[in-house]
N, C-alpha and C positions, 0 to 999 in steps of 0.2 A: 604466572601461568600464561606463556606467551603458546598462542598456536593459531591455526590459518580457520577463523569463524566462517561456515556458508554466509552467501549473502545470499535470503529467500526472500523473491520477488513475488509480489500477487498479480494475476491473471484471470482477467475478466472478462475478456474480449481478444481477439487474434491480433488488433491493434498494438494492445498492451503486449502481448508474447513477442511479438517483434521487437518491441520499445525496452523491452528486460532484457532480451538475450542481448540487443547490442549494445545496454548499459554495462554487461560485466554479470551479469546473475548468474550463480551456480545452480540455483536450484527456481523452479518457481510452484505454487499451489495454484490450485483452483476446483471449483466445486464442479459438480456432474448431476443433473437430476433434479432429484427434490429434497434430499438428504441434507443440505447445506445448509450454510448462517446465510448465504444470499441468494440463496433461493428465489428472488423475489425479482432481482436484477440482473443476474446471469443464468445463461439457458444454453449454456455445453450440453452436447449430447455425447454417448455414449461414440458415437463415431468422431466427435470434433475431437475426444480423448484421443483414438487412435491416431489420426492425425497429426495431434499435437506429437506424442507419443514421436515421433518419427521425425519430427523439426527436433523437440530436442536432446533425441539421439546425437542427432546431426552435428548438432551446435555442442555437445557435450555439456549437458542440461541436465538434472534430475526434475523429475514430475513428482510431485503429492498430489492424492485426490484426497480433499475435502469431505467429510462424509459426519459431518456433525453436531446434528440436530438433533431431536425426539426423535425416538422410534417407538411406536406404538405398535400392536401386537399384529393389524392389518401390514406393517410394514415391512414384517418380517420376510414376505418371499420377495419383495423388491431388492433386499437388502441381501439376501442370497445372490440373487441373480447377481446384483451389481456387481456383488464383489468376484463373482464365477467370470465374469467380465473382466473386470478389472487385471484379474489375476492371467486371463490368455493373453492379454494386450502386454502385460508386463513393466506397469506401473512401477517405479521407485518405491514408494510408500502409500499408505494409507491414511489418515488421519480423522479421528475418532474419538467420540467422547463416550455415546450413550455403551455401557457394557455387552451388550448384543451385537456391535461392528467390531467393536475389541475383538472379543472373545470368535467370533467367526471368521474375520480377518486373518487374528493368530493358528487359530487353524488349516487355513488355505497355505500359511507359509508365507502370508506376505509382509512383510516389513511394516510393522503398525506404530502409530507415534499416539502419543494423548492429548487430545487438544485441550487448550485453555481451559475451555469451556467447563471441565471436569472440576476445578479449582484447586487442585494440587498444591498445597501451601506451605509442607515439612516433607522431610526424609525419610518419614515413617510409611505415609502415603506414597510416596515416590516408590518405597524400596514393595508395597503391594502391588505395583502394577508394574515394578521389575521383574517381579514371583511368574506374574503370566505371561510375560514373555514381550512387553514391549519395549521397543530400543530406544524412543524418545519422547522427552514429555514437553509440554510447554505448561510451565508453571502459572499459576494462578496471575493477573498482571498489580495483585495486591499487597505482591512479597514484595518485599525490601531487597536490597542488592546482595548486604549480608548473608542473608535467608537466602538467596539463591545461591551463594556461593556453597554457604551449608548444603543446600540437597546436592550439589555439582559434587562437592568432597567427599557425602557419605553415602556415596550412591554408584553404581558402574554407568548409568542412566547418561544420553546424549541427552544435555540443556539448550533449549529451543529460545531465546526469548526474545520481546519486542523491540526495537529502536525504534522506530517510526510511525506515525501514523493517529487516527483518530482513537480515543477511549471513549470507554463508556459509561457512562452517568451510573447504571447498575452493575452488583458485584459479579466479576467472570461474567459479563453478557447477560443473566438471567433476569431479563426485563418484563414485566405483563404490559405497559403501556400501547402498545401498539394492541395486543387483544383487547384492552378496558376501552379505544377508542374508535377500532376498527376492524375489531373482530380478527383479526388475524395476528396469529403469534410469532412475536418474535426469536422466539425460542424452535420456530418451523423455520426458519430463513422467510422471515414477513414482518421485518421491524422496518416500520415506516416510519423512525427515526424522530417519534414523537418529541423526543427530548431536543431535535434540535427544531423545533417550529418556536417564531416569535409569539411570547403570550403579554397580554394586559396582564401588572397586576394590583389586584381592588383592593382596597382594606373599606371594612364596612364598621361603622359604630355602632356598636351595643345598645348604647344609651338612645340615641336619634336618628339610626339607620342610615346618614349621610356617607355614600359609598367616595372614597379618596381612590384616583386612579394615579400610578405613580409610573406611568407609562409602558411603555414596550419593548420586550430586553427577552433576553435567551437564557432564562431564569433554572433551566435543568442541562442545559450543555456544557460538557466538559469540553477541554481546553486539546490540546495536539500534541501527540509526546513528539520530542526530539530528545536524541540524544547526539547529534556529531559534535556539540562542545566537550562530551566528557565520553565517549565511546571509548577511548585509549583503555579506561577501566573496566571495557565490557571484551575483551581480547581472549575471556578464557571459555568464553561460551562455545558451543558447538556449530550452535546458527545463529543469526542475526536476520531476524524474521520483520519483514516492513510490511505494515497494515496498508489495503487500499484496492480490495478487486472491483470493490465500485467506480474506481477514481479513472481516470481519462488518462490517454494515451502520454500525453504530455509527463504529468505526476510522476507514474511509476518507470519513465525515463530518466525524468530529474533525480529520485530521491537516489534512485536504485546506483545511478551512474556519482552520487555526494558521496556513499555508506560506500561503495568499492572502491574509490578513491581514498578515502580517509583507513580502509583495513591496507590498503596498499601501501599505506606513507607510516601505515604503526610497523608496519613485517617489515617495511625496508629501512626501519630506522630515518625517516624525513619527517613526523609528527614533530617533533619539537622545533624542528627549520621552517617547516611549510606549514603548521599548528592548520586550524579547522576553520577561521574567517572566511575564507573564499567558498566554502561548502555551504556555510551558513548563510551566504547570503545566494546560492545557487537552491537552495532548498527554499527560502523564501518569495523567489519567482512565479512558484506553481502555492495552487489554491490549498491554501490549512487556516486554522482557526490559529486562534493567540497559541501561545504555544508551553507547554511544561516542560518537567521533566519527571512527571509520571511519580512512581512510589519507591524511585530507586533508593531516594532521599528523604522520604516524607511519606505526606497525605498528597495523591494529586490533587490537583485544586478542579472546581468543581462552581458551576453558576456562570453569570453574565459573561460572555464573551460574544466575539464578532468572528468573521469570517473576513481575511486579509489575506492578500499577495501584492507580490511587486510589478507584477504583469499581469495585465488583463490581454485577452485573447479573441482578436478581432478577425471573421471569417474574409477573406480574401478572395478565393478561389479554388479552380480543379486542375490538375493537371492533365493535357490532352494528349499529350506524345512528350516520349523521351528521347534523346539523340545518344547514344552512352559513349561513342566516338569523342564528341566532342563535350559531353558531359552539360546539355544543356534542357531544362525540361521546356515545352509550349505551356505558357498559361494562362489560362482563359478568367481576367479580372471581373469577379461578379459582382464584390462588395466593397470594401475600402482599399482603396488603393495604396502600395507601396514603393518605396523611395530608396535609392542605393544610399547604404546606410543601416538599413532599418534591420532590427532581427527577428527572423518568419521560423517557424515550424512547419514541415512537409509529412503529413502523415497517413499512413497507410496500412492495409493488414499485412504487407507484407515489407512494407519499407520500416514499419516502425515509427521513432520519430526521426526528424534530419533539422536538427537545430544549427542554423548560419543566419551568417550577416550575406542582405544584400551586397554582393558585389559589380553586377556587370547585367545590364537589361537590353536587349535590343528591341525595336518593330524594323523589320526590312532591310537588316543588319546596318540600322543606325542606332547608334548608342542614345538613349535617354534614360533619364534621372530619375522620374516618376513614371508609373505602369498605373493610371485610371483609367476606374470605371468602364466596363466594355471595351475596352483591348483586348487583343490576343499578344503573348510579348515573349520574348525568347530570354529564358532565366538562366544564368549561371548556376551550377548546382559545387556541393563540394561531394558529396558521393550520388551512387543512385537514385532513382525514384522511380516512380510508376506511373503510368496513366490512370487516372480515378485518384491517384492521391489529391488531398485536400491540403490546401496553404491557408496560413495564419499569421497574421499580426502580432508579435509580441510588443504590445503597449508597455511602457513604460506607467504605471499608476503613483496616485496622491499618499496612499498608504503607507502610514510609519511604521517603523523598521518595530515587528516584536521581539517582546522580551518573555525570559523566562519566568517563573513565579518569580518577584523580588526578593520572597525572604528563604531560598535557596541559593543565592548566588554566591553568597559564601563559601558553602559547603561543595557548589561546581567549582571555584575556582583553587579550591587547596586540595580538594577531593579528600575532603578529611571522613572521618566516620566508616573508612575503607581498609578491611584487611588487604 
């Protein structure tokens, strides 16, 4: 089942929306309000929609608004409005779990999808919330690959599902952890991400009460899906959905510019010439935990892991003026200084990211090597930038190369267990 997957970027911030669209994104989400899973972290208003709305008109972009938390019965005229809103602006789609956005969505006429969140796990389900008129789901992230190809087969239903991104330790997202510690529900877009804080843990005797501490580890944190080593197998999906509107600018540059790359080289017949190594270790530059491959093939795996990349991200400076003649930004060095050579990241709300190698630095149109500490220096660019954009160090890190669960790597490598 060969056909052309969306690549869905997430959108947190206007940084990030710049950093998608010129990775290749067809489509990006993001939430609005207080209706969201991130609620907590991103604060779009109803005007930032419109706006956006209009960049990716521009760019030939689809928009999702996110709308997929609880809704409790005071929420009810919010959730009118929003979508009375939503619907002038002219939104792509909606995306919704609790059945009162469905179900009022579907009536406004607007393009309604299902979010995860719902749990969607067979064809039977699926083919209920085809009955009301929604055009795509995104399945439960508990189904197997099989199981998804199942509901894709027996179903007219557009298949949404994850490549990329963080999982969560609870089934479909439904965590109480963050309300049992801090009052606030994660199931409100207010998951304060309990599962990933470092804990002691104690073991206490029975007999003599002498408490054993066996130290401090990330005992409820799931691991990172990836999927570019075996995505070839994911080509019949409708979208190819990458988790991350909390993540920074950088991130949803990198994964979003790995995943278009890799649908590029399956549709044009170069995957087996140019296979997925150079992505995978472009995908390991920006910040992810250890890494899976989720329940395509299995149980994801689930407990101790760490937080690794290959670059760490060291603040630089601002940009003061642009010269676009001669393609050169002024920048004003505030913090660690950089060397021709080295490779920076230039980011802005409206630049996106600009990932390059130093090449050419002047003070007083004399060429030097290094730009410290309190200079002002004239930088070579290789496309635009802005005045306010910010520059960064991409560090080279001590961090070994992750793997995927070990006792999967069989089944990635023959892609056996696959219709």
């Amino acid at each position: 089942m060969r056909k052309k997957p969306e690549i869905l970027a997430p959108v947190g911030h206007y940084e990030g929306l710049s950093a998608v669209i010129k990775a290749g994104a067809d489509a990006i989400y993001m939430g609005v309000g207080k209706i969201n899973q991130r609620a907590l972290k991103t604060h779009f208003t109803m005007e930032d929609v419109k706006e956006i709305r209009k960049i990716t008109q521009d760019a030939g972009v689809r928009q999702y608004i996110v709308l997929n938390s609880i809704v409790f019965e005071e929420d009810l005229p919010y959730i009118e409005e929003t979508l009375d809103q939503l619907k002038e602006i002219g939104v792509d789609a909606v995306i919704g779990w609790d059945m009162s956005v469905i179900s009022m969505s579907i009536s406004r006429g607007l393009e309604t999808h299902l979010s995860t969140m719902a749990s969607v796990s067979n064809s039977e389900a699926a083919k209920f919330y085809e009955r009301l008129g929604v055009k795509r789901i995104v399945p439960a992230r508990e189904v197997k690959l099989q199981g998804l190809l199942d509901i894709k087969n027996k179903t007219n239903l557009e298949i949404e599902i994850f490549i990329h991104g963080a999982m969560c330790m609870a089934v479909s997202g439904r965590c109480f952890l963050s309300h049992d510690v801090f009052e606030k529900s994660g199931n409100r877009g207010e998951c304060y991400q309990v599962c990933r804080h470092e804990y002691d843990v104690k073991i206490v005797s029975k007999n003599t009460g002498t408490e054993f501490f066996l130290g401090s580890d990330y005992v409820l944190s799931a691991r990172d899906l990836v999927t570019i080593n075996f995505v070839d197998r994911l080509i019949w999906a409708d979208s190819w959905k990458i988790e991350g509107r909390n993540k920074n600018a950088d991130y949803a540059y990198m994964v979003t510019k790995a995943y278009r790359e890799a649908r590029d080289r399956i549709l044009n017949g170069e995957w087996e010439k140019k296979g997925w190594k150079d992505l995978w270790d472009m995908l390991e530059r920006v910040y992810h935990r250890e890494w899976d491959s989720g329940f395509y093939f299995g149980e994801g795996l689930f407990g101790i892991n760490k937080s690794i990349a290959k670059e760490q991200k060291l603040y630089v400076g601002e940009v003061v003026k642009f010269y676009p003649k001669i393609s050169v930004a002024e920048l004003r060095v505030v913090d660690h200084p950089i060397s021709i050579g080295d490779t920076i990241h230039i980011i802005g709300k409206k630049t996106g990211v600009v990932r390059q190698k130093v090449s050419s630095m002047q003070i007083d149109r004399r060429d030097i090597q290094t730009a410290e500490r309190g200079t002002v220096v004239g930088l070579k660019t290789v496309e635009r930038v802005r005045p306010g954009d910010k520059v960064y160090l991409m560090k080279e890190t001590d961090s070994a190369d992750s793997n995927i669960n070990p006792r999967k790597n069989e089944l990635l490598k023959e892609h056996t267990g696959i219709d």
